[in-house]
C-alpha positions as CSV (number, residue, x, y, z in Angstrom):
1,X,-13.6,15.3,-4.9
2,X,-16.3,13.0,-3.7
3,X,-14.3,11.7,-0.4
4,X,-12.3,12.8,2.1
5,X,-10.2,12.8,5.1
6,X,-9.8,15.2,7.9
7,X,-7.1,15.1,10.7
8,X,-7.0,16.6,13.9
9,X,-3.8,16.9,15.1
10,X,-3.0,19.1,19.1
11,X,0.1,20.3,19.9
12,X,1.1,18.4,23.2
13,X,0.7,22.0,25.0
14,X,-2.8,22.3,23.6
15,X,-3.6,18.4,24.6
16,X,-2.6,19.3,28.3
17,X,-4.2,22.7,28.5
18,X,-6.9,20.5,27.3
19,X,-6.4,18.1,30.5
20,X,-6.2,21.6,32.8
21,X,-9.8,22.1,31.5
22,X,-12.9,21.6,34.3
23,X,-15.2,19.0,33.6
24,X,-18.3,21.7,33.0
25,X,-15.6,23.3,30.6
26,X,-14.2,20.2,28.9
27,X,-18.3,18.8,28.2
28,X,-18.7,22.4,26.7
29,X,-16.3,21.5,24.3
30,X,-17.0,18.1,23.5
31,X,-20.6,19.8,23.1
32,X,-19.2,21.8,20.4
33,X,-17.3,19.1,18.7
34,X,-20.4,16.8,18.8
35,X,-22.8,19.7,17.4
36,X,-20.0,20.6,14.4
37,X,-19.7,16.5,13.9
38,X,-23.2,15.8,13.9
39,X,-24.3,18.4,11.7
40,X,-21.9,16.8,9.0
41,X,-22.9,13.5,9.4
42,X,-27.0,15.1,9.0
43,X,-26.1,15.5,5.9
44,X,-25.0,12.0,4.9
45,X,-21.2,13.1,4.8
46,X,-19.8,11.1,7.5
47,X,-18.7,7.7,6.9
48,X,-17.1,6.9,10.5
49,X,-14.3,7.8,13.1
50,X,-11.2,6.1,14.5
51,X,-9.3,7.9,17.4
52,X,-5.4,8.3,16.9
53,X,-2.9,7.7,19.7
54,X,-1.6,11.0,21.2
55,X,1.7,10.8,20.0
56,X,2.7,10.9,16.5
57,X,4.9,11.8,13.9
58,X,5.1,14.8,11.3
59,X,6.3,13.4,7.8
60,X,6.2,15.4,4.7
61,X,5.8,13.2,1.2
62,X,5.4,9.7,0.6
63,X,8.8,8.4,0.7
64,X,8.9,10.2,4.2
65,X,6.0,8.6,5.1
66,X,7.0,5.0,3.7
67,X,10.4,5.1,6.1
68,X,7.6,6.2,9.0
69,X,5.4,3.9,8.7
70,X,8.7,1.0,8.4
71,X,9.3,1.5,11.9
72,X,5.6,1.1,12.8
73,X,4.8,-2.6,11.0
74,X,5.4,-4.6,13.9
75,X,3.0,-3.3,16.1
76,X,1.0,-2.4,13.2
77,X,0.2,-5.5,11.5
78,X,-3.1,-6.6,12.1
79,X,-3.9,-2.9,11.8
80,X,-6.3,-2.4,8.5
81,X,-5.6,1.6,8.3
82,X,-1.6,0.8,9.0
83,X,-2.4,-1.2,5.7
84,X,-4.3,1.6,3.9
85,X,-1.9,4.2,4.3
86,X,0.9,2.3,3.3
87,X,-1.0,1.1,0.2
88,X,-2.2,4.9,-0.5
89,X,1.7,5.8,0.3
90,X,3.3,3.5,-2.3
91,X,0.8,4.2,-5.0
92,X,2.0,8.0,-4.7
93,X,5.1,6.6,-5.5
94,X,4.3,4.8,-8.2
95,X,4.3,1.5,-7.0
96,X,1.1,0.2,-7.7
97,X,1.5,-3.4,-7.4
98,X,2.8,-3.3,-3.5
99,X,0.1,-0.7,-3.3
100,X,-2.6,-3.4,-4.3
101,X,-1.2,-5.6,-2.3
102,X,-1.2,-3.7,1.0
103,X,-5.1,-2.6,0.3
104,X,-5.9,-6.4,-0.5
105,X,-4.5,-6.3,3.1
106,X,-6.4,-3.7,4.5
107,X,-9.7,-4.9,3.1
108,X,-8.6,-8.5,4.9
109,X,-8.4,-7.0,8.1
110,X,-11.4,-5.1,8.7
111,X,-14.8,-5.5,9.1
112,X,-16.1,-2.1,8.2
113,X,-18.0,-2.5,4.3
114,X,-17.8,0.9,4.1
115,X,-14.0,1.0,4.5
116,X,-14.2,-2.3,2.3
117,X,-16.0,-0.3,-1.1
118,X,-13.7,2.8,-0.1
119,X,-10.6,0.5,-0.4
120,X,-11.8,-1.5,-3.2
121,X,-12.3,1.5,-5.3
122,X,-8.6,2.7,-4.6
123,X,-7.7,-0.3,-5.8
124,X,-10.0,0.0,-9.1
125,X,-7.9,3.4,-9.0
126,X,-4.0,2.1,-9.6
């Protein structure tokens, strides 16, 4: 596997012991992160970040995730990644024309090329 994504995903007790942190101890660990982060991307693996929004949802299989992501598309619209997941979500379920169509979305909405080749080659993919 060539690509791939990681997610980092706290516990609302770890976000707020987080929070409890002082400032010399909170830069220590944004130190660390930035030192972990930056040696990957020294190597030419990373392709770019997008913060999530600290609250969230745990869904397990793409139907699951489908009905998730269903309550979202209102406010997630003009999203591109609300786009690619749902067109990486219906092509696990075998639905590859919707699938196309919400990539051909994603690639509409944003202005990343690198996003644009990664999306275009899921499509080439279905």
């Amino acid at each position: 596997m060539d690509k791939f994504m990681l997610i980092f995903h706290n516990t609302r007790s770890q976000e707020d012991s987080f929070a409890e942190l002082s400032a010399e101890a909170i830069q220590a660990e944004i130190a660390k992160w930035n030192t972990w982060i930056g040696g990957i991307a020294a190597q030419g693996k990373f392709i770019l970040t997008e913060g999530l929004l600290p609250s969230g949802k745990t869904v397990s299989g793409a139907e699951a995730g489908l009905l998730a992501l269903e309550s979202l598309a209102d406010s997630l619209k003009t999203n591109y990644l609300h786009h690619a997941v749902k067109g990486d979500l219906l092509a696990r379920t075998g639905q590859k024309q919707a699938a196309q169509i919400s990539l051909e979305r994603a690639i509409s909405l944003t202005s990343s090329e690198v996003e644009k080749r990664l999306l275009s080659e899921k499509i080439s993919q279905l």
